[in-house]
Structure formats: structure tokens, C-alpha cells
C-alpha positions in Angstrom: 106.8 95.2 95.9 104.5 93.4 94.1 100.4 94.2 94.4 97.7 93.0 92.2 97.1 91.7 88.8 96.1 94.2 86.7 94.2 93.4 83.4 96.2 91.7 80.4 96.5 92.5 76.9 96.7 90.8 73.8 98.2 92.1 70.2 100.0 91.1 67.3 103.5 92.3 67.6 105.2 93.4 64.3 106.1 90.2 63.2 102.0 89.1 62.8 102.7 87.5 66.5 100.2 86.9 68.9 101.8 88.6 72.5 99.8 88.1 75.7 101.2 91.1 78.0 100.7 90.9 81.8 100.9 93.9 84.2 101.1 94.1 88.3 100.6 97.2 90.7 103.7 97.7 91.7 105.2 100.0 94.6 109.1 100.3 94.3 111.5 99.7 97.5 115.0 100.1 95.7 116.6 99.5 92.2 119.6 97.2 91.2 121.7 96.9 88.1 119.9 96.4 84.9 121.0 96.2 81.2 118.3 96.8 78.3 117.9 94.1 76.2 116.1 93.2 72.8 112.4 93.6 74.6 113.0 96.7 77.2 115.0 99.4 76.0 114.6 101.3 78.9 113.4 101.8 82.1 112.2 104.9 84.5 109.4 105.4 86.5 106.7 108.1 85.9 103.2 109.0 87.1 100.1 107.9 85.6 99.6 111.4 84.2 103.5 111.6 82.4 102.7 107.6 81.5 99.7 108.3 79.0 101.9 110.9 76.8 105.0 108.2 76.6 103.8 105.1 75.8 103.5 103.7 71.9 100.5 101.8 71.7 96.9 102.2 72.0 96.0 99.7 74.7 98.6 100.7 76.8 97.3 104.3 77.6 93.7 102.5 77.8 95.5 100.6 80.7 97.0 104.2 82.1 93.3 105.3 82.1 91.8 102.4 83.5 94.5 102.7 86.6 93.9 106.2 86.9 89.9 105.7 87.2 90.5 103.3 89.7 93.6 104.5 91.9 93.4 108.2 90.7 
């Protein structure tokens, strides 16, 4: 179920590529079939606190923290 917008981001991916990354709260009401593909490798849901320790890049744990401050 889609909630709010959260705060974007914007890097340059590997390629020297601007990317403009968007992020919703999110509550989840079921799951379907999914196959990764060449930009999600992946998917599973974790907690905030599990979230900070998996993810890659810099401004994505700023955004765990930045959730965590404001939903705890």
C-alpha cells in the first residue's frame, strides 16, 4: 500500500550518470511473482535496523536514518 513520498536522491551511477532515485512509505498487503532484472537483483523486506547494515551506498543508510528519526 502506498504512503508518502519520502525524500529523493541524486548520484552518479557508475557509468558517470546522473540517477534521480525516488522512495515511498510503503506498508505490504501481499507479494506476486517477480523476476530480477538488470536494476533489482533482489528483493526482501527487512526492518529499518537490518536495512542500515545491507545497503551499498552512503545516501541510502542516510535515508534509513532519516526514517528511523521520524517513524522510529
Amino acid at each position: 500500500e502506498l504512503g508518502e513520498e519520502l525524500p529523493s536522491t541524486s548520484y552518479l551511477d557508475s557509468k558517470r550518470r546522473r540517477k534521480l532515485v525516488r522512495y515511498w512509505a510503503m506498508r505490504v498487503v501481499g507479494t506476486g511473482p517477480w523476476v530480477p532484472n538488470r536494476e533489482i537483483d533482489g528483493r526482501r523486506w527487512v526492518t529499518l535496523d537490518e536495512a542500515g547494515d545491507i545497503l551499498t551506498y552512503a545516501h541510502d543508510r542516510e535515508l534509513v536514518e532519516r526514517l528511523r528519526a521520524e517513524f522510529g
